[in-house]
N, C-alpha and C positions, 0 to 999 in steps of 0.2 A: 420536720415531723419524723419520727424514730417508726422503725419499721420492723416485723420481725426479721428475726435472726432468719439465712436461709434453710430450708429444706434440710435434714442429713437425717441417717439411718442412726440406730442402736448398732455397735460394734458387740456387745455382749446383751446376754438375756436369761433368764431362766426361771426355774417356779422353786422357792423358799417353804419349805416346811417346816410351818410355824405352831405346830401340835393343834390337840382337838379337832383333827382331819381337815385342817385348811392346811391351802397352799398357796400361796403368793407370787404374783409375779412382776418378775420386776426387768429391768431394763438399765443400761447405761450409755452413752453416746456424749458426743465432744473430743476434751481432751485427757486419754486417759493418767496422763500427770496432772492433769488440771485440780483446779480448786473444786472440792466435793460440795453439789448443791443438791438434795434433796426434794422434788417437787410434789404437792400436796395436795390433789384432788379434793373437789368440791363434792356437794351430797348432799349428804353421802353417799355413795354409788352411784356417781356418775363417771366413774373409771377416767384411765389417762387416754392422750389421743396422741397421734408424732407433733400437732402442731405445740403440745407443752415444753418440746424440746429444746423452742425454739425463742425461748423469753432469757436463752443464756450465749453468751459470745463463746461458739463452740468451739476456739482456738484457748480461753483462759478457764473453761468449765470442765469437769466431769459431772456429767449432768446424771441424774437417777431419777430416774421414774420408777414409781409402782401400783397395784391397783391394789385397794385395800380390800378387807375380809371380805366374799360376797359379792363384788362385783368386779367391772372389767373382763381380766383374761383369767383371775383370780378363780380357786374351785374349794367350795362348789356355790356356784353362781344363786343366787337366791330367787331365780326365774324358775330353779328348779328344785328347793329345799329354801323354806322358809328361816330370817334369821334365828340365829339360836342364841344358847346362851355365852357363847365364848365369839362373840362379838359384837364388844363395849369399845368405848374409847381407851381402856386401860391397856386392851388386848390389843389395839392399834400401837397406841405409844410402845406395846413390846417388840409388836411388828417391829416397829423402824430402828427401836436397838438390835435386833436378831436381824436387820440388814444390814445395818452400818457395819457390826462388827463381819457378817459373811464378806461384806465389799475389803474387811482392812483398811475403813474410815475413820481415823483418829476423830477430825471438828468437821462438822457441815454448813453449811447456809440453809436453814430453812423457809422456801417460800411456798405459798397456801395463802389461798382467797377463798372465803365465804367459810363453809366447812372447814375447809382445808385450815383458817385462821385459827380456828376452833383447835383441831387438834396440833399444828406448829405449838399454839401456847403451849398446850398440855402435856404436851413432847418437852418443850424448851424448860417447863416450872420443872418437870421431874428429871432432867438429865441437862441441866443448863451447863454443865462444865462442856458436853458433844457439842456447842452449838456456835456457830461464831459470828452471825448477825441472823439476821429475822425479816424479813420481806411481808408484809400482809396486803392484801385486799380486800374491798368489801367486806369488811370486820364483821362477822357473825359468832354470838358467847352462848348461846344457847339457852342464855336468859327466857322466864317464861314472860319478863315481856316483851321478850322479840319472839315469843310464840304467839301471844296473844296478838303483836301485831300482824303479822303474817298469815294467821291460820286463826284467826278468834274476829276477824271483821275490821281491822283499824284499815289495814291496806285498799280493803273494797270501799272506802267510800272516793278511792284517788281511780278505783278500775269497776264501775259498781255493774258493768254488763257480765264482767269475767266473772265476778263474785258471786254474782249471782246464779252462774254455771257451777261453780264450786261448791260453794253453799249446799245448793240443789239436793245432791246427792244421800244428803246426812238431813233426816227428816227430825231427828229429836238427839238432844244432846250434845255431847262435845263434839266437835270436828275431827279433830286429832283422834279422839277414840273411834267416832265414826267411822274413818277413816280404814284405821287400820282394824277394824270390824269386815268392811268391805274386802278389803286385799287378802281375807282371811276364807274369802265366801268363792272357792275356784268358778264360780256362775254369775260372778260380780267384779273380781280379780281385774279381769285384764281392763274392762270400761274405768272401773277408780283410778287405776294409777294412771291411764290418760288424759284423764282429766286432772286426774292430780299434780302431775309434769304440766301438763296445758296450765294450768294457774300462772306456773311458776315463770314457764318459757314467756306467757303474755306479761309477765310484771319487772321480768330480769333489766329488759333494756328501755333508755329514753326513749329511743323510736321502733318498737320491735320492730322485726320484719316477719313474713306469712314463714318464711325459710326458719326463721330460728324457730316459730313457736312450733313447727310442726316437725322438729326435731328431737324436742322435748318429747312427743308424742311417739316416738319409734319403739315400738311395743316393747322390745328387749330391755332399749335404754329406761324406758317406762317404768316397770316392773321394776327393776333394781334400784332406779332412781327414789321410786313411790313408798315400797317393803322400808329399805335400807335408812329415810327419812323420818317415817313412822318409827321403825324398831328402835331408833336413837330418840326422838323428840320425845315422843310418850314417858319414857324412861330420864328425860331428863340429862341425856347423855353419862348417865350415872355421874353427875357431878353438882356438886352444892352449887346454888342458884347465886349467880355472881361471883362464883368459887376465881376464876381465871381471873379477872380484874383486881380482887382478893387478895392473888395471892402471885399481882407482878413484881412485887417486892422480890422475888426469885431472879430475874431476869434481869436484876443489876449487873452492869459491865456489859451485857450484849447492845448492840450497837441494832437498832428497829429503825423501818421504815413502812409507814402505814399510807395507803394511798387508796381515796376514800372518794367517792361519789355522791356531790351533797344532794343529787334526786335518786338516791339509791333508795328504791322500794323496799329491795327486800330486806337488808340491813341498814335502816335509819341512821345519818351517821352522829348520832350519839350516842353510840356505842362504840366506835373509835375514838371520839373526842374523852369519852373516863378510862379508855385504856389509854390515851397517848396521856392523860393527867397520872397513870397510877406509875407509869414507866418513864422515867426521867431520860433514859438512853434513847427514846425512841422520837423520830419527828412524823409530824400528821400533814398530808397534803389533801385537801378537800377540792376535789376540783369540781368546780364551776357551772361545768354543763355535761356531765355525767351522773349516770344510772349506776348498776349492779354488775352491766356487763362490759369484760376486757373488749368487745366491741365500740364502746361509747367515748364520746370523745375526749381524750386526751390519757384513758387511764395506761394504753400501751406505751406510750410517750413515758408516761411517768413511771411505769412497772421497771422498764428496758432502762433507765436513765437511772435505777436505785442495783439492779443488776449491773449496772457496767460500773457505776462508783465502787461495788466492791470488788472489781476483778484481781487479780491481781499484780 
């Protein structure tokens, strides 16, 4: 059984001004000759933590973190300025060239699970010459029907006590709009997004535990978790519906590795299995007796095992 990488610090860090009054921050640690791997936070807004540093062999890695528009260490935090209009997923994908090139990063490795899948594509279709392999987890496309499953009642008939918490909230109408009706209501605000992280935390893993789901719950992580989910979902991620599977024909020559959870709640994995069909370069590992979360069994094994084949 493969273990994480251990423990180490960021040797560099700093905050990237990336216009329209956002700042980014970002981080580097490993080796700094090492092979550039870019990591991808999930969401959206649920920022980076030290333990992401550690899914790369910090002797063959230069590893980058950063937290994207609106959350993490990123300003201005959306806990305290709701999001706006200059963060989309396009503004992201700019982000990560307006780092790459500050780092002096010729190609990277791009890895991202869930969200993070979401925008690696979106990154890789529009600048695929930067990118030198591809890492996913828990494939999430932002398909509306992996909204409708998630957030429209397909998920609550697998968790029907939690759904019925979730549900709750939104007395008439759509969820999603519900929703971010609520996060909009500062007398409503902080209860929604708790509950709306609580959904998420209760359905991430095979066996939750009380620890994870009430982490979900930590009002900060809450709040930008909740905002930053809404402002993308609603909207569609501003991208055509099935746009990324579409349009993998881009991603010829990158070398993928998608590593998927066949009781993954939150992203069903048939939504990996038509992106491993649309992407010829890429292999699909469905494992067995995993969830959604790099907690569950076997998906660190496999993440750490697709990370060390590309070292170099």
């Amino acid at each position: 059984m493969r273990h994480f990488y251990p423990a180490l610090d960021a040797y560099a860090e700093g905050m990237l001004d990336v216009g329209d009054g956002h700042r980014v921050y970002w981080e580097v640690s490993g080796n700094p000759d090492g092979k550039p791997v870019v990591f991808l936070h999930g969401g959206p807004g649920a920022g980076t933590t030290p333990l992401h540093r550690r899914f790369f062999d910090p002797a063959a890695y230069r590893i980058v973190l950063f937290d994207q528009r609106g959350c993490g260490r990123s300003t201005p935090h959306v806990a305290t300025r709701d999001p706006d209009g200059h963060n989309t997923t396009w503004h992201l994908v700019a982000d990560m060239e307006a780092l790459r090139e500050h780092l002096g990063i010729e190609r990277w490795q791009v890895f991202g699970g869930s969200w993070g899948a979401t925008l690696g594509l979106a990154y890789a279709q529009t600048h695929p010459e930067r990118v030198a392999e591809i890492i996913l987890r828990g494939v999430f496309l932002l398909r509306r029907s992996e909204l409708d499953w998630l957030y429209r009642g397909g998920a609550g008939a697998l968790f029907p006590a939690e759904w019925e918490r979730f549900s709750a909230l939104v007395t008439d109408g759509d969820v999603l709009d519900g929703y971010r009706r609520l996060l909009g209501d500062p007398a409503r605000a902080a209860e929604a997004a708790a509950v709306w992280s609580e959904w998420e935390g209760a359905v991430v893993a095979v066996d939750p535990t009380p620890g994870l789901v009430a982490a979900y719950g930590e009002p900060r992580f809450a709040v930008a978790f909740a905002k930053l989910a809404l402002h993308y979902f609603t909207n569609g991620g501003w991208l055509d519906d099935g746009q990324l599977i579409r349009d993998a024909g881009k991603l010829a020559g990158i070398p993928g590795r998608i590593v998927q959870g066949r009781y993954d709640v939150v992203s069903p994995p048939v939504t990996a299995w038509e992106l491993h069909r649309a992407w010829p370069d890429s292999t699909l590992s469905i494992l067995p007796r995993a969830g959604h979360a790099v907690t569950d069994y076997g998906v660190l094994d496999a993440l750490i095992a697709a990370t060390d084949e590309f070292r170099p």
